[in-house]
C-alpha positions in Angstrom: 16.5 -18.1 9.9 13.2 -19.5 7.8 12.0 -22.6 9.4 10.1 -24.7 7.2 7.8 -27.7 7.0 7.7 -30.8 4.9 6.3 -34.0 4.7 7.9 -37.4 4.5 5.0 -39.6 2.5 1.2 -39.0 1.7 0.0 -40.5 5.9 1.7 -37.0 7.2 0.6 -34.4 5.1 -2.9 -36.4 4.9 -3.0 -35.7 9.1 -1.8 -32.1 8.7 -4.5 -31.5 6.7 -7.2 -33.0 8.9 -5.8 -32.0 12.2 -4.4 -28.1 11.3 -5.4 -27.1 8.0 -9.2 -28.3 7.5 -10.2 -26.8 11.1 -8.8 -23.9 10.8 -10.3 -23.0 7.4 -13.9 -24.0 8.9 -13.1 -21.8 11.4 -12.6 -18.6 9.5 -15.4 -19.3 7.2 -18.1 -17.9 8.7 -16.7 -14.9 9.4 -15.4 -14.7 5.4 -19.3 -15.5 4.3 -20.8 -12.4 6.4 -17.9 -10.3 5.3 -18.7 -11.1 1.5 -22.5 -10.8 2.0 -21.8 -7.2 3.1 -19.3 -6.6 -0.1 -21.0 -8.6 -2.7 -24.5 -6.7 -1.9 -26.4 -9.3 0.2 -26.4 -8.5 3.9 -28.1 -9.3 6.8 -31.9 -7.8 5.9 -33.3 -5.5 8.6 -35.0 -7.4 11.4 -39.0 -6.2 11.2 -42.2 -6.1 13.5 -43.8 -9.3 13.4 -46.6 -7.6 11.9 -45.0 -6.7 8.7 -46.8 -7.0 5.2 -44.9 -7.6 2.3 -45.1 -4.5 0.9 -42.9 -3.7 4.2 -40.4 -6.5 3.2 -40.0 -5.0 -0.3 -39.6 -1.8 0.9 -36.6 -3.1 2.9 -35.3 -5.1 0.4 -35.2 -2.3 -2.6 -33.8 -0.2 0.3 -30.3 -2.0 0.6 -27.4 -0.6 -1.1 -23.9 -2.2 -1.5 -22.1 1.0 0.8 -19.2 -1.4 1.1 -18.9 -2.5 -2.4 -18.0 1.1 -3.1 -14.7 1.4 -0.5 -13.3 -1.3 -1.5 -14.0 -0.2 -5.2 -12.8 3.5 -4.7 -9.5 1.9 -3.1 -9.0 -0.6 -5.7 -9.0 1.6 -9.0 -6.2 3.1 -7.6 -3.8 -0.1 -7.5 -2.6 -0.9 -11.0 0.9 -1.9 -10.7 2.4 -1.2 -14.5 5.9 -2.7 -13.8 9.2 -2.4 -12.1 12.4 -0.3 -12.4 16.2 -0.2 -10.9 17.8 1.6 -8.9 20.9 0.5 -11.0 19.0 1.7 -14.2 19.7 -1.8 -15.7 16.4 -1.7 -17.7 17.5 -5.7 -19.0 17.4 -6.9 -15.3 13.9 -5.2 -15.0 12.6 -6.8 -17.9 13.8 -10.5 -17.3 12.2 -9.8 -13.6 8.4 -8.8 -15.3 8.0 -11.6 -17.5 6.1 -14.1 -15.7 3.5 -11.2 -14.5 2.8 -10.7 -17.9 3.3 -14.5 -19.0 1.0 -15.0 -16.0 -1.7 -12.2 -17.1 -1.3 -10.7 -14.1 -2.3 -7.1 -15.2 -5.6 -8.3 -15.5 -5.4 -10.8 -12.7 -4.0 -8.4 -10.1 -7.1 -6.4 -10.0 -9.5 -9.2 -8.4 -6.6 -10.0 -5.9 -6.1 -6.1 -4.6 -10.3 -6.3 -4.1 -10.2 -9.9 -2.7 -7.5 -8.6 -0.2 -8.8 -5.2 0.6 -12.5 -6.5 1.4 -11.3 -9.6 3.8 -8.4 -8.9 4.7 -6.1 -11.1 2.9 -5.8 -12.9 -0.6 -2.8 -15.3 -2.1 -0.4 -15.9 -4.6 0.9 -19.3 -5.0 3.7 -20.4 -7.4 5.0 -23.2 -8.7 7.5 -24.4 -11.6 5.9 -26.1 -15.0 7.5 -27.3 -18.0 6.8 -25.7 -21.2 8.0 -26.0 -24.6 10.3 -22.7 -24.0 11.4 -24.2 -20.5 11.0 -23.9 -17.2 8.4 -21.1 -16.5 6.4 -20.0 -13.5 2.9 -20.2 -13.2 1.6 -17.8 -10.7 -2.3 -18.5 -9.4 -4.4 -16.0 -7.2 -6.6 -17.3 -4.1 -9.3 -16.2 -2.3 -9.0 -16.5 1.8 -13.2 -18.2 1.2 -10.9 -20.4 -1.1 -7.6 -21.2 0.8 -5.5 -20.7 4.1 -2.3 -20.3 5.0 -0.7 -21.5 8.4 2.5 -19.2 9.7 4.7 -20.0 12.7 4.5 -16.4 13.4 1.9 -14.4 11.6 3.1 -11.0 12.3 6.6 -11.4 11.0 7.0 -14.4 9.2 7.3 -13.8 5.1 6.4 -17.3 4.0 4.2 -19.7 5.4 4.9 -23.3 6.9 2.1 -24.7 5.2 -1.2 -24.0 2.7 -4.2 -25.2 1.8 -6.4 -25.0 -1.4 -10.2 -25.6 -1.6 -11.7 -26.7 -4.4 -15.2 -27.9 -5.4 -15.3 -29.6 -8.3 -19.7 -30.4 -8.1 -22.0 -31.2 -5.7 -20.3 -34.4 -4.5 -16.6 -33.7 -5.0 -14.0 -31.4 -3.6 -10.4 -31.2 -4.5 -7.2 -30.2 -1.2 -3.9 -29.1 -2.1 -1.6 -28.7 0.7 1.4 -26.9 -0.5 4.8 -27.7 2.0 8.2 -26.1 1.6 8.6 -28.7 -0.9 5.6 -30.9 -2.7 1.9 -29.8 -3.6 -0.6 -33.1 -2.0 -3.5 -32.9 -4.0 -6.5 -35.3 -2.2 -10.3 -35.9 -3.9 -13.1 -36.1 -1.5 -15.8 -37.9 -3.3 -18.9 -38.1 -1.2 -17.4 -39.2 2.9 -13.9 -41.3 0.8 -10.9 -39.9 0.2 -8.7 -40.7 -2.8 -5.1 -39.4 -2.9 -4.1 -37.8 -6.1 -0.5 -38.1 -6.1 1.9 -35.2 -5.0 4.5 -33.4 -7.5 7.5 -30.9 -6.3 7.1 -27.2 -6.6 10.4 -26.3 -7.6 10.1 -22.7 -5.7 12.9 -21.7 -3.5 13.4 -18.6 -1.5 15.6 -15.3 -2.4 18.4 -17.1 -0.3 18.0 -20.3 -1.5 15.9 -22.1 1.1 13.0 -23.9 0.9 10.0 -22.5 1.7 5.9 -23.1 1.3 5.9 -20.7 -1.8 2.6 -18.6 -1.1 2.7 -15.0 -0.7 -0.2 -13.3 1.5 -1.2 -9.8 0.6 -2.4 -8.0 3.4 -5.1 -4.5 3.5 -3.6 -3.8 7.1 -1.2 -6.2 9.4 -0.3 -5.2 12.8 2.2 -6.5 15.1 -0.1 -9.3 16.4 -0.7 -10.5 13.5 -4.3 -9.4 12.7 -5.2 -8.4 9.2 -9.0 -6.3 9.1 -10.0 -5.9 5.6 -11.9 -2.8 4.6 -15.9 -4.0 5.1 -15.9 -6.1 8.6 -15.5 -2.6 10.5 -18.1 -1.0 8.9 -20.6 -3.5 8.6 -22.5 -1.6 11.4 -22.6 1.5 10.0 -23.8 0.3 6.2 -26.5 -1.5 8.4 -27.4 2.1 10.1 -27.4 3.6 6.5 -30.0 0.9 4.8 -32.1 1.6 7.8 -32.1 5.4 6.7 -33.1 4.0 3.3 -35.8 2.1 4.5 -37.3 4.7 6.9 -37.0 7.4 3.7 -39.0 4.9 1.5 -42.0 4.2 4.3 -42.3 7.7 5.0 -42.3 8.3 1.1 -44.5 5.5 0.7 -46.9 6.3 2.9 -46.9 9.4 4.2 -45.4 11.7 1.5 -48.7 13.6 0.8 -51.3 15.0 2.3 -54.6 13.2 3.2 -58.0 15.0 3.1 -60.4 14.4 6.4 -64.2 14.5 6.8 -65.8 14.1 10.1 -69.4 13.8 10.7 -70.3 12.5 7.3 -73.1 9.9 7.7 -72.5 7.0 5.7 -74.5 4.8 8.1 -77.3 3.9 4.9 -74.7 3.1 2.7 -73.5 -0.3 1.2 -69.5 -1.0 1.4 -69.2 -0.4 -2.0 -70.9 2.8 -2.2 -68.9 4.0 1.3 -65.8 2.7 -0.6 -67.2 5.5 -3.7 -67.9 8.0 -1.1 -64.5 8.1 0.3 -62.9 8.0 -3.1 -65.2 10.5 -4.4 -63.9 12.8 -1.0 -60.1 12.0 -1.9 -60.0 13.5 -5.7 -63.1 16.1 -5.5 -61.6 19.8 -5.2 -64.6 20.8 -4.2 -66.3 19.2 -1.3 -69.6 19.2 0.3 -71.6 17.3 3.0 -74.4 18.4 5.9 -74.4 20.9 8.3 -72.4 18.2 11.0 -69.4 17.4 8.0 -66.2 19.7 8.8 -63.2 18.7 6.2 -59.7 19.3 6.9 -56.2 17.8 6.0 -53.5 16.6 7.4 -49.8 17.4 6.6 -47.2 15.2 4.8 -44.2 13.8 6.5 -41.3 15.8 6.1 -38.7 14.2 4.8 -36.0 16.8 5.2 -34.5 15.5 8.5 -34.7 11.8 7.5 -32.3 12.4 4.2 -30.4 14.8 6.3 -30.0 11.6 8.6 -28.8 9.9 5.9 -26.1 12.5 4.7 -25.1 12.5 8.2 -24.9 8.9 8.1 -22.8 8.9 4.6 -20.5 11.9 5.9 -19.4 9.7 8.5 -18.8 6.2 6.6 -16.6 8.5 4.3 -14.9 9.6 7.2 -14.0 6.6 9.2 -12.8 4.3 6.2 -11.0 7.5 4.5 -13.1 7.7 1.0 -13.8 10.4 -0.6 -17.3 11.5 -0.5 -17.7 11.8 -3.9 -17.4 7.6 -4.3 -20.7 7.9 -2.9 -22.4 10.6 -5.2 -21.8 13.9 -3.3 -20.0 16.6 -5.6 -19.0 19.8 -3.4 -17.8 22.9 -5.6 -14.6 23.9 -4.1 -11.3 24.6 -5.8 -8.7 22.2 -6.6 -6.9 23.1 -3.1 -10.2 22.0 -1.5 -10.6 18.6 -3.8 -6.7 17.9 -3.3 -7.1 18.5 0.7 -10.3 16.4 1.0 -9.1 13.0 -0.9 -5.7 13.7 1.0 -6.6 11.1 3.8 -7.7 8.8 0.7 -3.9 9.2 -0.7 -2.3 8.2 2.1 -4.2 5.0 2.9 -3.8 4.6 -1.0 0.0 4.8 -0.5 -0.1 2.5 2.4 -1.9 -0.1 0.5 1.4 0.1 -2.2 3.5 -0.5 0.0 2.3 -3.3 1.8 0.9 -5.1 -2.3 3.9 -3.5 -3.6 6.3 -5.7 -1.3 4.2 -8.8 -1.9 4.2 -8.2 -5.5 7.7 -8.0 -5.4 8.2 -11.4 -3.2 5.7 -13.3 -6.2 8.1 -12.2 -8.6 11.3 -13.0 -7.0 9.4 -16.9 -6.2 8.5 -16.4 -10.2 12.3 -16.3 -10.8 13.6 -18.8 -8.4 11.1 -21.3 -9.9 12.3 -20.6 -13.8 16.0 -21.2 -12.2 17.0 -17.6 -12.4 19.0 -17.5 -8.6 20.6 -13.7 -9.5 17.1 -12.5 -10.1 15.4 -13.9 -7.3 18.2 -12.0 -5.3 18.0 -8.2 -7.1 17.1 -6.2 -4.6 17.5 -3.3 -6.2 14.1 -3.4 -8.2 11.2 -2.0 -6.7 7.9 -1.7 -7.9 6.0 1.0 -9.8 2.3 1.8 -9.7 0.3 3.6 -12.3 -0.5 7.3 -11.5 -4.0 7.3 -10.6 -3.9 10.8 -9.1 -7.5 12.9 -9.5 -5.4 15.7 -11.7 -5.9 17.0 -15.3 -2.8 16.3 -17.8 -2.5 20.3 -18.0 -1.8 20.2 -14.3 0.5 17.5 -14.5 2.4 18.1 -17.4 2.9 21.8 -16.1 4.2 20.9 -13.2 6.3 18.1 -14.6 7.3 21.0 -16.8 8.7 23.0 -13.5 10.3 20.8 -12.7 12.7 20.0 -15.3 13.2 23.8 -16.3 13.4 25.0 -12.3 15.1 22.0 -10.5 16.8 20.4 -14.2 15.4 17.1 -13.8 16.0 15.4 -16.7 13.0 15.4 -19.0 13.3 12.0 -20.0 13.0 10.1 -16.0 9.5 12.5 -15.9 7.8 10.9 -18.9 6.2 8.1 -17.3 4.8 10.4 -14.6 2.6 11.8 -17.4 -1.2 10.7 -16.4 -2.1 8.1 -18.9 1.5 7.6 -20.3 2.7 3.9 -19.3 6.3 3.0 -18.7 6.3 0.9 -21.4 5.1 3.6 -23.6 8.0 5.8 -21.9 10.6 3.8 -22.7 9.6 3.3 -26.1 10.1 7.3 -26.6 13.1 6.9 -25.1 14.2 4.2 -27.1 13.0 6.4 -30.2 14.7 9.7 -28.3 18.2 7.8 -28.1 18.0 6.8 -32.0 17.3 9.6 -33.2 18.6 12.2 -31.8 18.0 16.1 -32.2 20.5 18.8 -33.3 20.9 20.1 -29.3 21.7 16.5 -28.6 24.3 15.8 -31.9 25.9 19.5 -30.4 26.5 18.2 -27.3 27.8 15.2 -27.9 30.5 16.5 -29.9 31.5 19.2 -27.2 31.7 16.0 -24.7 33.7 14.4 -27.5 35.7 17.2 -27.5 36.4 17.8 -23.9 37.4 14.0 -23.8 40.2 15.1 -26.0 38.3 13.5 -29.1 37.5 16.8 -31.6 35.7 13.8 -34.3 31.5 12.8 -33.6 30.4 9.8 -35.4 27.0 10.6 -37.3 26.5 6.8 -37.8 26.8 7.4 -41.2 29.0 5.2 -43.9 31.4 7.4 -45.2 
């Protein structure tokens, strides 16, 4: 049974905000600002010596790259969800049911909340009932965890939360709350240190079931059984530091030390000005031929290798790739194998790929169901038999595909027209509308053999659709 929450008048939601919501969103939000410092390319700088010039500190700083922007990129272009079919193969149920994603924009939309959820850990939809001038529609918003909370009885199991909060700043001095209950949105202003209450308005969002319920989905990278929810940069933030100390000890060494410096000893310079010692010893640097008195010996000494620094760095990369399962080619290695080697090596990529569907997929699925429930569509909200389907983002040419599609259909007689949207590129819009096209106009193998059906049904006649 869903147990829900709900406030009487604007005194108790106002104290559920202070007491629950407020502290516990101040709570997480240092740990959200170091994770997005890490992912939006600004992290903690490497500590120096106390000693260190400036051209140190921009060595440093032009050594920091965003290592973590690229996993949760490499993981994110792979989740494009394109629609949703039936196992009933009621392609007018499917329809009705993906509306408000694309009233919403939610094609475009969906991309910042997969990479706001994969990087911290979690992200929101929220979604609420409005009038329009065709009806009741839902309006479906996306929100950032650095932006909103949500409070669960039990956050390893519970689908819905008790209550939520949205943070707002409107400028320097004002900031706008909305704390969402299983019935009414209470919007506060906070206008320097006083409080004005905005009014409240119902959200018109009920369950699958019926019930009321806090209408906020959460859309979780990884949740495990006690709840937790580890984005895709917090456990590497270590490791991305490690590597932009690799950078920086490259570009000292290649700063500095990267060729080799000519040496004179026993050159007496002890009648010379500064500025004609600071002549001598530029005049010692560029001459290929050198001389001096019978005491001067020249020499050199040897540039720094920097063969085992960048091999520290591969090292370094190799690993990162490893750990958080992306491909090493995200991060600008190309190895020439075959496509059995490329296939095997992004394998561990596919599967946490395919994880991440499943868990956006069935939060995709609960936004639309809330979508339906809030334009007073109760059978909709309740079709369980749709399920969500992502675009193919596989790393495979269209010859391969199509081949093996090809195989497929000829070898195990899978009929042609369910493997059109498996072709890369090819939506399932764009499938359907071939077979839309396909059923109206028929070819001659098709006319044949609906006539023998017609004629093992007992029914010799086939109408051609045609007037006679």
């Amino acid at each position: 049974m869903v147990t829900t929450t709900s406030y009487d008048n604007e005194k108790q939601a106002f104290e559920a905000l202070n007491t629950l919501l407020i502290p516990a969103f101040d709570n997480e939000t240092p740990k959200l600002n170091r994770i997005d410092r890490w992912w939006r390319w600004n992290p903690k700088p490497i500590r120096l010596n106390a000693g260190a010039t400036p051209e140190h500190r921009m060595l440093r700083d032009m050594g920091e790259t965003p290592w973590l922007g690229l996993v949760v990129t490499t993981l994110a272009q792979t989740l494009y969800l394109e629609g949703v079919d039936s196992e009933t193969q009621d392609t007018e149920d499917a329809r009705r049911f993906w509306e408000p994603w694309q009233r919403n924009r939610m094609g475009e939309r969906q991309i910042a909340l997969h990479r706001e959820a994969i990087a911290y850990g979690t992200a929101y939809t929220a979604v609420r009932g409005e009038e329009s001038a065709d009806g009741l529609r839902a309006r479906i918003d996306c929100w950032s965890p650095r932006d909103a909370i949500a409070l669960y009885n039990d956050p390893a199991s519970d689908t819905w939360p008790q209550i939520f909060m949205r943070r707002r700043k409107l400028d320097d001095h004002a900031v706008e709350y909305q704390l969402w209950d299983s019935w009414n949105i209470w919007t506060w202003r906070k206008i320097g240190g006083t409080w004005q209450f905005d009014g409240q308005a119902p959200h018109g969002v009920a369950s699958p079931d019926g019930q009321p319920v806090c209408p906020i989905v959460r859309y979780c990278n990884q949740r495990d059984l006690q709840g937790r929810v580890p984005g895709e940069v917090e456990p590497y933030i270590r490791m991305a530091s490690r590597m932009n100390k690799d950078n920086y000890d490259r570009m000292l060494a290649q700063h500095y030390n990267s060729w080799k410096v000519k040496t004179a000893t026993g050159l007496d310079m002890s009648g010379l000005t500064e500025a004609e010692k600071e002549a001598k010893k530029l005049q010692i640097e560029h001459d290929s031929v050198l001389a001096g008195g019978m005491d001067v010996k020249f020499g050199s000494l040897p540039e720094t290798d920097l063969a085992n620094i960048v091999a520290a760095k591969t090292s370094d990369v190799e690993e990162l790739a490893a750990v958080s399962q992306t491909p090493t080619t995200a991060f600008g290695k190309m190895t020439n194998v075959g496509d059995a080697g490329i296939e095997e090596s992004r394998a561990g990529f596919y599967a946490k790929r395919n994880e991440r569907r499943r868990a956006f997929g069935i939060s995709h699925m609960d936004t639309l169901r809330l979508a339906s429930s809030a334009e007073d569509r109760p059978d909709d909200a309740a079709n369980f038999h749709l399920f969500p389907k992502w675009e193919d983002t596989d790393t495979r040419t269209i010859s391969q595909a199509v081949d093996a599609l090809g195989k497929a259909v000829q070898m195990l007689h899978v009929p042609d027209q369910l493997v059109w949207d498996m072709i890369p590129g090819i939506s399932k819009p764009q499938a359907d509308a071939w077979r839309e096209y396909a059923a109206q106009h028929p070819t001659a193998d098709d006319i044949a053999a609906q006539i023998q059906i017609g004629q093992l049904n007992g029914n010799g006649t086939y109408d051609d659709g045609i007037d006679s």
